[in-house]
C-alpha positions as CSV (number, residue, x, y, z in Angstrom):
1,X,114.8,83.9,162.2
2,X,111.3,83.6,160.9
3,X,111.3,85.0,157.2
4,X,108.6,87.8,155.9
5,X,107.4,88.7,152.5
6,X,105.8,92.0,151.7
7,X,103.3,92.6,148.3
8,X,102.9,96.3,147.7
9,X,100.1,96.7,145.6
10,X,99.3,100.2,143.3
11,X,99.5,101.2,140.0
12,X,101.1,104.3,141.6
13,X,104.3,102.7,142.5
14,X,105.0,101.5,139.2
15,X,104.2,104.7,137.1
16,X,106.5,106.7,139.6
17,X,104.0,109.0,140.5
18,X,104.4,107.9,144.1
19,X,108.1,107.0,146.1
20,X,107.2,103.5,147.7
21,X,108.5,103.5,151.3
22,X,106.7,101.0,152.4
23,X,109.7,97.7,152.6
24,X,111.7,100.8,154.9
25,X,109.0,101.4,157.2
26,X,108.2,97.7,157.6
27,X,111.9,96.5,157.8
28,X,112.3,99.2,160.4
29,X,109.4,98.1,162.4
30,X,110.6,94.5,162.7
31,X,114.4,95.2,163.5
32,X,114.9,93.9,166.8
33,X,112.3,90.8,166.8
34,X,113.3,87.4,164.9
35,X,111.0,88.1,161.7
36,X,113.0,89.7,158.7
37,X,112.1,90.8,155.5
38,X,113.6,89.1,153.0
39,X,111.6,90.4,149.6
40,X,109.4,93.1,148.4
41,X,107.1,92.6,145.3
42,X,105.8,95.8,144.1
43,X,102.0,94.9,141.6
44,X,100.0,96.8,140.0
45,X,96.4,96.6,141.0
46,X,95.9,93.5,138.9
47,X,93.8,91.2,141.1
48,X,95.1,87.6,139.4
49,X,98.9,89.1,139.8
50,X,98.4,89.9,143.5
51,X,97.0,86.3,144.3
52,X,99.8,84.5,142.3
53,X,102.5,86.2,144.5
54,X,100.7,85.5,147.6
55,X,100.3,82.1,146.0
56,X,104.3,82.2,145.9
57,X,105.0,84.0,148.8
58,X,103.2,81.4,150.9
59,X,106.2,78.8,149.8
60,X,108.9,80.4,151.1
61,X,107.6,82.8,153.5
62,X,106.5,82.6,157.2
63,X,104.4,85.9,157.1
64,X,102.8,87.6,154.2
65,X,102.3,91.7,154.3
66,X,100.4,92.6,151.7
67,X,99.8,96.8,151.2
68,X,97.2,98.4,149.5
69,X,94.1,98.1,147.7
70,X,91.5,98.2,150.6
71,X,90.3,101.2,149.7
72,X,86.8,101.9,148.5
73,X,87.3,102.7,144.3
74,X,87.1,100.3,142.3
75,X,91.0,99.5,141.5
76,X,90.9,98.2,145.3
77,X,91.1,94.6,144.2
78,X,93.4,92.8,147.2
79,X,90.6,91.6,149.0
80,X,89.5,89.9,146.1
81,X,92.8,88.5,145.3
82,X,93.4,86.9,148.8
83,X,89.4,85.9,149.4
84,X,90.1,83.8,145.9
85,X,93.7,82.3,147.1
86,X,91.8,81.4,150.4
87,X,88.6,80.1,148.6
88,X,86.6,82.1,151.2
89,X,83.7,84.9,150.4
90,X,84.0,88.3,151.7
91,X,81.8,89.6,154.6
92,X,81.1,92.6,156.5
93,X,82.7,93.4,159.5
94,X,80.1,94.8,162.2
95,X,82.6,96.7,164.0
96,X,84.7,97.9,160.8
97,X,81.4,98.8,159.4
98,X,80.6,101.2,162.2
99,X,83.8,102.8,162.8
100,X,83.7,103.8,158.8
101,X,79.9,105.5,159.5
102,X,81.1,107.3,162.5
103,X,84.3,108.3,160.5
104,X,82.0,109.5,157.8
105,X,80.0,111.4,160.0
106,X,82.9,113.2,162.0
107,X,84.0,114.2,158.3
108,X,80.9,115.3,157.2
109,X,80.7,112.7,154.3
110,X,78.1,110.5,153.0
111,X,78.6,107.2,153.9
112,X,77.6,105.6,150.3
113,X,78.0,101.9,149.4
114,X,81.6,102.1,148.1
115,X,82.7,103.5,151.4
116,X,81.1,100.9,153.6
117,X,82.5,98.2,150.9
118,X,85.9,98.8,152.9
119,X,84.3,96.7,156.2
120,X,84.5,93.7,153.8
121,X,87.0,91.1,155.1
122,X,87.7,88.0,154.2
123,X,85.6,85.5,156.0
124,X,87.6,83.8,158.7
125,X,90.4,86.4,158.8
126,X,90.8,88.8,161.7
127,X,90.1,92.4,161.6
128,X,92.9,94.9,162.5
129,X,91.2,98.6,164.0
130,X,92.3,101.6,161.9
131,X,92.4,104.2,164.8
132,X,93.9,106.6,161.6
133,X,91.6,106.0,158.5
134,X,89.1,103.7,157.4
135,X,89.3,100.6,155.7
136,X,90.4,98.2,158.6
137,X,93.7,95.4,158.5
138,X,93.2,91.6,158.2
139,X,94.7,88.9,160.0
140,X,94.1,85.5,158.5
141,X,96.3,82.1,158.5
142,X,96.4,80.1,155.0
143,X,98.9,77.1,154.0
144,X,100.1,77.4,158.2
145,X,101.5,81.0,157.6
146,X,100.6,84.0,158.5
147,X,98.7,86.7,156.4
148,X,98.3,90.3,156.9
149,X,96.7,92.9,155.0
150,X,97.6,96.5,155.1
151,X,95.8,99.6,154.2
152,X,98.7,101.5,151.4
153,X,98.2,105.2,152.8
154,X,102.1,105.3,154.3
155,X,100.2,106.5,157.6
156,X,98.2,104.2,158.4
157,X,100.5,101.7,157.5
158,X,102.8,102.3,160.0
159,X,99.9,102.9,162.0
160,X,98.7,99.1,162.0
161,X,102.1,98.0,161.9
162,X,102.6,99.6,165.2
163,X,99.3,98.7,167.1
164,X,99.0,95.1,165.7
165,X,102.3,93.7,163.7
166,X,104.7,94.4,166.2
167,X,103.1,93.7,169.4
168,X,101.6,90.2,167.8
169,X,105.8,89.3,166.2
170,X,107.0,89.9,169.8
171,X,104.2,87.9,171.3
172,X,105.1,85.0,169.1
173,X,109.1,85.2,168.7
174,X,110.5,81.7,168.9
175,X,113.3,80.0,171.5
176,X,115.7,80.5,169.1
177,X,118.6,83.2,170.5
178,X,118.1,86.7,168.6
179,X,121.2,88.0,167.0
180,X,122.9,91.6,168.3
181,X,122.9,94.3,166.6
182,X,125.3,97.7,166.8
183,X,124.9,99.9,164.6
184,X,126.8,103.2,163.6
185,X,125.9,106.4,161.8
186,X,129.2,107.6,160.2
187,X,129.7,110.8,157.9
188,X,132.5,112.3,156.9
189,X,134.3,109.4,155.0
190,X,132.8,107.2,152.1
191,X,131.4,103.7,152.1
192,X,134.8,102.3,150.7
193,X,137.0,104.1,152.7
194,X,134.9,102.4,155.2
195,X,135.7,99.4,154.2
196,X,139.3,99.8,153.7
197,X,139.5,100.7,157.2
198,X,137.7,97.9,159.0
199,X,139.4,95.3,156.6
200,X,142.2,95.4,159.2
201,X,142.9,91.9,160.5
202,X,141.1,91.1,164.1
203,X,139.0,94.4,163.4
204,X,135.1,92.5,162.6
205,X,135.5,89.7,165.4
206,X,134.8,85.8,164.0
207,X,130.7,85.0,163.7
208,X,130.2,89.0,163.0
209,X,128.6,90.3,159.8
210,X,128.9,93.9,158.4
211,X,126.5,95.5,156.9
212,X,126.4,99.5,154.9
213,X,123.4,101.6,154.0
214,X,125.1,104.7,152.2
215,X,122.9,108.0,151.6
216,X,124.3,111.1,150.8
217,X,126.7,112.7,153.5
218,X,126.1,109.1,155.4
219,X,126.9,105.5,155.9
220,X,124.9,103.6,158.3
221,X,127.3,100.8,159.2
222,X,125.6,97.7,161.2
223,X,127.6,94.7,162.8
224,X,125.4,91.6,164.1
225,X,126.1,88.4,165.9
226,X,125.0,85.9,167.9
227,X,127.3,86.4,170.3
228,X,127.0,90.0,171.6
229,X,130.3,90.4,173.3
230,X,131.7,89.7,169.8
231,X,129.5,92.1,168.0
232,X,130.3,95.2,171.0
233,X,133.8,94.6,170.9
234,X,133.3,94.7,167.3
235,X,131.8,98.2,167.1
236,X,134.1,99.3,169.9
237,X,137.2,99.0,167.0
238,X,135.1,100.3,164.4
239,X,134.6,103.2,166.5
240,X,138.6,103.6,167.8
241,X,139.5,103.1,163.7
242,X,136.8,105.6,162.6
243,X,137.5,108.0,165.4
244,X,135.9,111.1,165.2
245,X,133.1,110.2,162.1
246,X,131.3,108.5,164.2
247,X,128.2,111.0,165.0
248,X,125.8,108.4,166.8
249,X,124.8,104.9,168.1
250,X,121.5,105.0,166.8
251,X,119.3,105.7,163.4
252,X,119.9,109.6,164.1
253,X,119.8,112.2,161.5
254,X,122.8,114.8,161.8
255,X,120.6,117.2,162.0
256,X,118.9,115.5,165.4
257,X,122.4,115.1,166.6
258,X,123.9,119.0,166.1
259,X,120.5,120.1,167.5
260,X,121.1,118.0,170.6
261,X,124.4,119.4,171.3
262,X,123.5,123.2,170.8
263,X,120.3,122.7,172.9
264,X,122.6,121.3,175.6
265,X,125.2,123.9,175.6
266,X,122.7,126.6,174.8
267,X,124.2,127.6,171.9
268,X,122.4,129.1,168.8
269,X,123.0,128.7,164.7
270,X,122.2,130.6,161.7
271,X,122.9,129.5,158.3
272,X,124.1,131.1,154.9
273,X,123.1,129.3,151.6
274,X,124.4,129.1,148.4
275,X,124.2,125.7,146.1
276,X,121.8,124.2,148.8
277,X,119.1,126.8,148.5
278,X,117.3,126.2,151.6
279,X,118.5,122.8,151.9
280,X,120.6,123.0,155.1
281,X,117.8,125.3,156.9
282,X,115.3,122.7,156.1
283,X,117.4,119.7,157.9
284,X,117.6,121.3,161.0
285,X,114.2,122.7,161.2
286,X,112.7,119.2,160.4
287,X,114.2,118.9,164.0
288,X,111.1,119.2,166.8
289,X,112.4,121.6,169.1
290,X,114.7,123.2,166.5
291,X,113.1,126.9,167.7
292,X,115.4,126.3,170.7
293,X,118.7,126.7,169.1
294,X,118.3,127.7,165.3
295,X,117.5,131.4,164.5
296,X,117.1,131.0,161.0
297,X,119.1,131.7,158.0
298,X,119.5,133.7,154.5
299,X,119.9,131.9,151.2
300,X,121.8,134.2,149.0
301,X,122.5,133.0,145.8
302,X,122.8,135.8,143.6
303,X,126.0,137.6,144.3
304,X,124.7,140.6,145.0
305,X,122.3,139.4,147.9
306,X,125.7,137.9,148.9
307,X,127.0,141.5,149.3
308,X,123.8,143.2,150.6
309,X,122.5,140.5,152.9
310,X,125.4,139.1,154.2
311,X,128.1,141.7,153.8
312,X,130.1,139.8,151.1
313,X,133.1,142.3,150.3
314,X,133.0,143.2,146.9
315,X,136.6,142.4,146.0
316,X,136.2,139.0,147.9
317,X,133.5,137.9,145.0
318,X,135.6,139.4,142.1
319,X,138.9,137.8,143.1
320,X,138.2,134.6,144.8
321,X,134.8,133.9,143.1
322,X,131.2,133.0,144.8
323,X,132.8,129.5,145.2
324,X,135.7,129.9,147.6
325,X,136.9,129.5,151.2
326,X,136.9,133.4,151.8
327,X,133.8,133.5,150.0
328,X,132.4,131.0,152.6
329,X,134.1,132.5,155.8
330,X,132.5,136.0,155.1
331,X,129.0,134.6,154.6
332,X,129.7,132.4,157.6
333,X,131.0,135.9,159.5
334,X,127.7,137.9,157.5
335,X,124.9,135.7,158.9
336,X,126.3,135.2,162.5
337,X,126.8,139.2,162.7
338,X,123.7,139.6,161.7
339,X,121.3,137.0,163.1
340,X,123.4,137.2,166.6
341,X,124.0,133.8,166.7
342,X,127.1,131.8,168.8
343,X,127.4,129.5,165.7
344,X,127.2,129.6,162.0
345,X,127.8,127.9,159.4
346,X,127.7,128.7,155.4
347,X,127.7,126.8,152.1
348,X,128.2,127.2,148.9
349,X,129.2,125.4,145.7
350,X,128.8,124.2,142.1
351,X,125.4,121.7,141.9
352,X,125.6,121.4,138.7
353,X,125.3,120.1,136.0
354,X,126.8,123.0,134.1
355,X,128.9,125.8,135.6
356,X,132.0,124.1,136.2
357,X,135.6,124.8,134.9
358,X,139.0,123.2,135.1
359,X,139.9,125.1,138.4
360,X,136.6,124.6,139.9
361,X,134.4,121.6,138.6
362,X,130.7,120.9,139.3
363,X,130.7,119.2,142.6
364,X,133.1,121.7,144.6
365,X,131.8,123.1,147.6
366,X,133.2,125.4,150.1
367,X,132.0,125.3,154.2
368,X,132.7,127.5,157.0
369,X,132.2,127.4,160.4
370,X,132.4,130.7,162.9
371,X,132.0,131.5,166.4
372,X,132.9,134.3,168.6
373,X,136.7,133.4,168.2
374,X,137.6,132.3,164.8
375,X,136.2,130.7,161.5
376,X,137.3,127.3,160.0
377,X,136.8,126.7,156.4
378,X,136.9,123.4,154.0
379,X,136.2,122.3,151.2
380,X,134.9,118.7,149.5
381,X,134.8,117.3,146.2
382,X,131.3,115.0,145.7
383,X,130.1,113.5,142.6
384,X,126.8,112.5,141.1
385,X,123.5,114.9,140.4
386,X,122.6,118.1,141.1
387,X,120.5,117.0,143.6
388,X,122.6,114.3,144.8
389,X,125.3,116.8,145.3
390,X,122.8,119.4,147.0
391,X,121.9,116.9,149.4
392,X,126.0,115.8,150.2
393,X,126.9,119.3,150.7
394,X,123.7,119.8,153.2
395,X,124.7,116.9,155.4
396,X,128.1,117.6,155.2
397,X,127.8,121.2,156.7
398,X,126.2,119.8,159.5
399,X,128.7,117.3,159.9
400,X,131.4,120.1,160.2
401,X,129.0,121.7,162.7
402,X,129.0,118.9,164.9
403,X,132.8,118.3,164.2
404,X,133.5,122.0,165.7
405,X,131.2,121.4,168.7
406,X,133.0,118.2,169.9
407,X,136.6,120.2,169.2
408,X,135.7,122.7,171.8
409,X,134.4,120.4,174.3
410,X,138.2,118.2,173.9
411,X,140.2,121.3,174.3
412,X,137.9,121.8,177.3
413,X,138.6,118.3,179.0
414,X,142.1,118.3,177.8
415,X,142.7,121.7,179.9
């Protein structure tokens, strides 16, 4: 495997005004080819810092990403950096430099020296087309590696990465065999009880490594070899041991998956909301195509909207409490009643971090699932933040979703 660092440059990133993203995207954009990431260096707009860690980088890395700071203010400064740490000048690329007047134009902005200043490349270096903004990529070689420069907007990142990086990293990939990959999107069970279960002997086949990325309400489990057959029959046990928690094959979001399977069957959902406030209506319609199957929802969290909107008896809420398993099945009941939905499914909880008691601590969150013929409630205990728990309970609703829809189509074969 050919090794990759990536330098994301912006004051930004440090001060946590923005979320960088930027090592995800790229580390996403290179799985399958034979060039990982194996570091991200996040700088502030500090030209001597940037060209020390390319200075750095260039020892152990065979390619160099470097995000950021092409932009036309005067903080842009990674240019600079890399024209000094490749003892070049900058000069002005003739066909950056018209793209970014006929940009200006279409926008209806003057096209003033500072804007034009992002067709500078360093000379000798490459330049990469922006078909989404305006300050063009570079390509350049220094010490025998690679070096590319990236504008930081997240879309036109991805943007270059797509049209150049990727195409130019499968162009170049070596003799060398590439590893296999299976990966599994599991929910429903924790990392470590996870790992308990594929700690069985003969489960993760000699050669094979395991690897978890655990979100809330997920755990994206990956197994990679060498030798494929090892690495299938692998996930094949994983997959028998796991049984039904296994919701995809691929980098799917729950959300993607439950929407495939009402879409298929023609079914439709509605939600109730509680302790996720919108939460669980926003995952599904993040889906494209989500008008096919969801009709919408009602986020009650008062207890009287409960009552009014949903048709929360009365006595329910004053004997069992909002947070409780009949609580949950009449909302469930409420909203498919009432938005004529096949499916629904309800929430609702304690987020935290105050509220809680002996008998029902922060973190507790009551589901239900109903359809023409019955209603299935159950409950889960998570830990952590409000936000963190809001975002558990979300993904675990549509987990039970997706749970009920494969139930029905096994009693179906099994008849």
């Amino acid at each position: 495997m050919r090794h990759a660092e990536l330098i994301s440059t912006g004051a930004e990133l440090l001060s946590g005004r923005s979320l960088n993203r930027h090592a995800q995207t790229l580390a996403r954009a290179l799985a399958g080819t034979d060039l990982a990431l194996i570091r991200d260096t996040t700088l502030p707009d500090d030209a001597a810092a940037i060209a020390g860690a390319l200075r750095e980088a260039l020892t152990r890395a065979d390619v160099v990403f470097i995000s950021g700071g092409l932009g036309p203010t005067g903080d842009d400064v990674t240019r600079q950096a890399v024209a000094a740490v490749a003892q070049q000048p900058l000069v002005t690329d003739a066909a950056a430099l018209a793209h970014i007047r006929a940009l200006c134009q279409a926008r209806g902005n003057a096209c003033t020296p500072d804007r034009e200043s992002q067709a500078q490349i360093v000379a000798g270096a490459r330049a990469l087309s922006n078909r989404v903004g305006a300050a063009p990529g570079e390509e350049l070689v220094l010490d025998n590696r690679r070096v590319f420069l990236l504008p930081g907007p997240p879309r036109e990142f991805l943007t270059l990465l797509t049209d150049h990086i990727v195409p130019w990293v499968r162009a170049t990939r070596g003799a060398e065999p590439m590893p296999t990959q299976c990966l599994l999107m599991v929910s429903g069970r924790g990392e470590s009880d996870i790992s308990e279960c594929l700690a069985a002997d003969g489960l993760v086949a000699e050669g094979v490594e395991v690897a978890y990325c655990a979100a809330p309400g997920r755990v994206e489990l990956r197994f990679t070899g060498l030798v494929a057959a090892a690495v299938e029959a692998t996930a094949a046990r994983a997959v028998a041991q796991l049984g039904g928690a296994v919701y995809a094959r691929e980098r799917l979001e729950l959300a993607e998956v439950l929407g495939r399977e009402l879409a298929a069957r023609g079914l439709t959902l509605a939600v109730a909301e509680s302790c996720t406030g919108g939460g669980l209506g926003a995952r599904l319609t993040a889906v494209p195509g989500s008008s096919a199957y969801f009709l919408g929802g009602v986020v009650a969290y008062a207890n009287g909207l409960k009552e009014r909107l949903l048709g929360v008896p009365p006595e329910v809420l004053a004997a069992q409490g909002a947070v409780s398993a009949a609580t949950a099945e009449a909302m469930a009941r409420g909203v498919r009643d009432r938005c004529g939905a096949d499916l629904s499914l309800a929430v609702t909880g304690l987020a935290g971090p105050d509220g809680g008691t002996a008998e029902k601590p922060v973190g507790l969150v009551f589901f239900a699932v109903a359809d023409a013929r019955s209603c299935h409630t159950a409950s889960r205990q998570f830990s952590g933040d409000r936000e963190t728990i809001q975002e558990s309970a979300a993904q675990q609703a549509l987990y039970l979703a997706w749970r009920r829809l494969q139930e029905y189509q096994e009693a179906k074969e099994s008849t």
